[in-house]
C-alpha positions as CSV (number, residue, x, y, z in Angstrom):
1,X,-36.5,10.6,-25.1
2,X,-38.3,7.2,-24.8
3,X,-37.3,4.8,-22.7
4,X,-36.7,1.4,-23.4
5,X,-38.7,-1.8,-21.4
6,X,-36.0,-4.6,-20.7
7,X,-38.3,-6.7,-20.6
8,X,-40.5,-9.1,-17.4
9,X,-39.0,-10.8,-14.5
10,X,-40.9,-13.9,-13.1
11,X,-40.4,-13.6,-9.1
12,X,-42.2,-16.1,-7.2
13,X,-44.8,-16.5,-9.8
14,X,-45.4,-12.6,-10.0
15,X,-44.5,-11.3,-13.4
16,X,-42.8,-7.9,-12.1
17,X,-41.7,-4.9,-15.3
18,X,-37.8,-5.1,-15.5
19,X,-36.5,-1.5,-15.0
20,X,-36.0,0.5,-18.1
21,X,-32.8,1.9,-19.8
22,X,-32.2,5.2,-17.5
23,X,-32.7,3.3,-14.4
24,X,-30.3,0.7,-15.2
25,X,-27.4,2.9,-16.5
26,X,-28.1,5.2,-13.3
27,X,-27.5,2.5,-11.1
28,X,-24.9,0.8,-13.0
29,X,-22.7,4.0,-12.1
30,X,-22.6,4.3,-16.3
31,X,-20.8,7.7,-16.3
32,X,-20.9,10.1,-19.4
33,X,-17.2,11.1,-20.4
34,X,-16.3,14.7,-20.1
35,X,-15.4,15.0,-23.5
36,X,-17.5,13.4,-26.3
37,X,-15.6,12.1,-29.9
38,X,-17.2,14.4,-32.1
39,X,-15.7,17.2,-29.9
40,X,-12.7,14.8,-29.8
41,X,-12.5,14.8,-33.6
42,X,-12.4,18.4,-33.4
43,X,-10.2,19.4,-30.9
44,X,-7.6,16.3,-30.5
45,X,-5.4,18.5,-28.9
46,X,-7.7,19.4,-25.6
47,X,-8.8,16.0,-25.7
48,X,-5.1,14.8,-25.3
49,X,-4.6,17.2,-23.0
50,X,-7.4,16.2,-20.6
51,X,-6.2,12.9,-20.5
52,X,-2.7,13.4,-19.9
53,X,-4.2,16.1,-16.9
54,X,-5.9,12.8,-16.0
55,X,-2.9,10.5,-15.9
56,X,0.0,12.7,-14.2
57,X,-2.9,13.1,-11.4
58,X,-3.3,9.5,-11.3
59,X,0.2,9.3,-11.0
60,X,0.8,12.1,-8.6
61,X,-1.5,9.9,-6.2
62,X,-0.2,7.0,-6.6
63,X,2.7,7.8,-6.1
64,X,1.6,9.2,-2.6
65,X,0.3,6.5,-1.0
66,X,3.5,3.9,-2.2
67,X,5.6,6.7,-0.5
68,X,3.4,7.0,2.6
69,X,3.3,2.7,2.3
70,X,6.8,2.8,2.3
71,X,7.1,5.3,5.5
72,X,4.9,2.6,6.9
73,X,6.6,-0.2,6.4
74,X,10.2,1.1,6.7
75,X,8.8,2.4,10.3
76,X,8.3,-1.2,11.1
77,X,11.7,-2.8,9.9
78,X,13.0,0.1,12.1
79,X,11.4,-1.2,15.2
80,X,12.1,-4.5,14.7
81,X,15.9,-4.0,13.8
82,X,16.0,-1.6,17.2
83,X,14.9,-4.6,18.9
84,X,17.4,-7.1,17.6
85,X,20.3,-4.3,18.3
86,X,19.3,-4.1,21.7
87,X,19.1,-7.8,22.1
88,X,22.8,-7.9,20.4
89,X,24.1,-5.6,22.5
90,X,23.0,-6.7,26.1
91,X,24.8,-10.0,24.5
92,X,27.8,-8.3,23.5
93,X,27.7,-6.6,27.3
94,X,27.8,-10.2,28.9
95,X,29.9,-11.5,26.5
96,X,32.4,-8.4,27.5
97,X,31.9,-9.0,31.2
98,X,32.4,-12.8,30.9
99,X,35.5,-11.9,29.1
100,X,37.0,-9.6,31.7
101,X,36.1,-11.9,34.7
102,X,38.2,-14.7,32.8
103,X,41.3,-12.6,32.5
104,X,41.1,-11.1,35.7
105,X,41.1,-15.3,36.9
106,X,43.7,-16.0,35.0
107,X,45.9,-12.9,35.8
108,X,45.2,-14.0,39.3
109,X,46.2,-17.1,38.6
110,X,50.0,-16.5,37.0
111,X,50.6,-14.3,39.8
112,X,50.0,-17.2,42.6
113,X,52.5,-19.3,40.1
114,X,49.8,-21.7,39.4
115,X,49.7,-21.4,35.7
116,X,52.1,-20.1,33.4
């Protein structure tokens, strides 16, 4: 196979060879499919079934990480929420204790006839 001259490149006044075809597509990441159409053309069917193979993996890992994302994230809402119940509940506890202390006064307080 022969390959293919891009073409020159002038780099600080040097005229430097451009790289040829092969070089290019290998470091382009160019990649060859598994399956080419004239094998496609005759086989649809494992063609088709390659790339649904293809897809339900795609899918199986995708769907992976949005659950492990979802762990993640549900892990944090859980802290925070524990936070705010603990904060609610130390409130509710003085709230409770306030409340006591004010009907013990005014128990106290009917029984020595000064309020009725």
């Amino acid at each position: 196979m022969k390959s293919q001259i891009y073409g020159y490149l002038l780099v600080d006044k040097k005229i430097i060879k451009m790289a040829t075809k092969k070089v290019v597509e290998n470091l382009s990441g160019a990649v060859k499919p598994p399956i080419s159409f004239k094998e496609f053309s005759k086989e649809p069917v494992k063609g088709l079934l390659f790339i649904v193979i293809i897809a339900i993996g795609y899918l199986y890992i995708d769907g992976k990480v949005n659950y492990n994302s979802q762990i993640e994230k549900q892990g944090k809402k859980i802290e925070i929420l524990e936070t705010k119940l603990d904060a609610l509940t130390n409130q509710l506890r003085k709230s409770d204790s306030a409340l006591s202390s004010a009907v013990t006064k005014i128990t106290v307080l009917q029984e020595l006839g000064k309020i009725k």
